[in-house]
N, C-alpha and C positions, 0 to 999 in steps of 0.2 A: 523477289525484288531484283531488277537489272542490274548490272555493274554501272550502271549509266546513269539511272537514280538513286544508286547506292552511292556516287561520287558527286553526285550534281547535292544531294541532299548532304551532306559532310561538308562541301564548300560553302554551301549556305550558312549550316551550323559555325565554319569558320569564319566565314564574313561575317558572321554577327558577332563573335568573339573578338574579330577586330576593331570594328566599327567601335565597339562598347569601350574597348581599352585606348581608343585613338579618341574618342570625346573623354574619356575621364582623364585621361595624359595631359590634351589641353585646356580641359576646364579647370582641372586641379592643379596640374602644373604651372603652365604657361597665365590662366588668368587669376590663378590664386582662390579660387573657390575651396574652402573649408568643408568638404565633403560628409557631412555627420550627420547620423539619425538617431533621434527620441526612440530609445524601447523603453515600456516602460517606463522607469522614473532616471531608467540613466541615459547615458547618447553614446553610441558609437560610432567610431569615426572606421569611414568605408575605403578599403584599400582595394587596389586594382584585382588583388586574388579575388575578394569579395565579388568585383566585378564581371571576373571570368567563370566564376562558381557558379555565380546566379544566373548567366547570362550560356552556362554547360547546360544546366539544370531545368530551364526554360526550352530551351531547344533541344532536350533530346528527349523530352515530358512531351512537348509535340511536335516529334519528328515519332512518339510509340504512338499516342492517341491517333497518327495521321494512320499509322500502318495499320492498330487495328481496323480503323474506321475501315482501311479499302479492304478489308477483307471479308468483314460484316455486311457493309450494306453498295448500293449502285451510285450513291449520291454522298460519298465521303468525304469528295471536296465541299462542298454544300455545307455540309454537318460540322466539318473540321474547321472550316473559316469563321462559320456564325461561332462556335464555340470560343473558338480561340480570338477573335473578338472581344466578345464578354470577358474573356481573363484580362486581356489586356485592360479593358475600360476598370475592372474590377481592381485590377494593377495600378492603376492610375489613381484611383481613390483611396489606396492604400498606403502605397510605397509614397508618394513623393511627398504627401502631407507630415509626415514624420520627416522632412529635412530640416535642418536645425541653420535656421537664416532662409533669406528668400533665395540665394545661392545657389545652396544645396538643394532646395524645392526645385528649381528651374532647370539643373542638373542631372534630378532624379529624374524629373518626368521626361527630362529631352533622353534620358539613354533606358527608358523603360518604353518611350516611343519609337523610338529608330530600332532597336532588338525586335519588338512586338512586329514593324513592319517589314523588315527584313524576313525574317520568320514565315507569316503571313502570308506573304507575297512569293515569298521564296519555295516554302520547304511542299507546297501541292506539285505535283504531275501537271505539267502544261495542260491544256485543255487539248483535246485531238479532236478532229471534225464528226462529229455526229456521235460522239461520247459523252454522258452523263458527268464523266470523273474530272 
């Protein structure tokens, strides 16, 4: 890997660590959103750590899957997006129905959307002319 993808990809992963902690700052700060999720029979309420952990954990899970992919097959970007895709969608049906008020639902799903597509969008190899990747 380049120094140049190797830095392009880590700003990404940090942009999306920003983005995530700059919407839950003012959804939960600033608009008073009660940020809490049902596990289980009890609810936990989601702090900004929460938000940077999940939000590390997410992106450097496919910032690996991306690297293997290009190393296995010619069509990685291909592979890596449809996949990561279905997480997200799969993320979606998960994560935000466990927010505890409509609040925190509309909360969840807006910073497990914006991370998902930062990510997405962000963490492939630009496309070069007459390249598969």
């Amino acid at each position: 890997m380049t120094n140049n993808l190797l830095l392009r990809r880590a700003a990404v992963t940090a942009g999306a660590i920003v983005v995530a902690v700059a919407e839950f700052a003012l959804l939960d700060s600033a608009a008073g959103v009660d940020l809490a999720a049902r596990s289980g029979s009890s609810i936990q309420q989601i702090s900004v750590v929460a938000v940077v952990v999940a939000t590390t954990v997410a992106a450097l899970a496919g910032w690996a899957l991306l690297a293997v992919l290009e190393r296995r097959t010619n069509r990685s970007r291909v592979w890596w997006t449809s996949i990561a895709v279905a997480v997200l969608l799969l993320s979606l049906l998960v994560g935000p129905p466990s927010g505890v008020g409509g609040g925190a639902k509309a909360t969840l799903a807006l910073l497990h959307l914006s991370v998902g597509v930062i990510l997405i969008l962000g963490l492939p190899r630009p496309r070069l002319e007459g390249a598969n990747r």
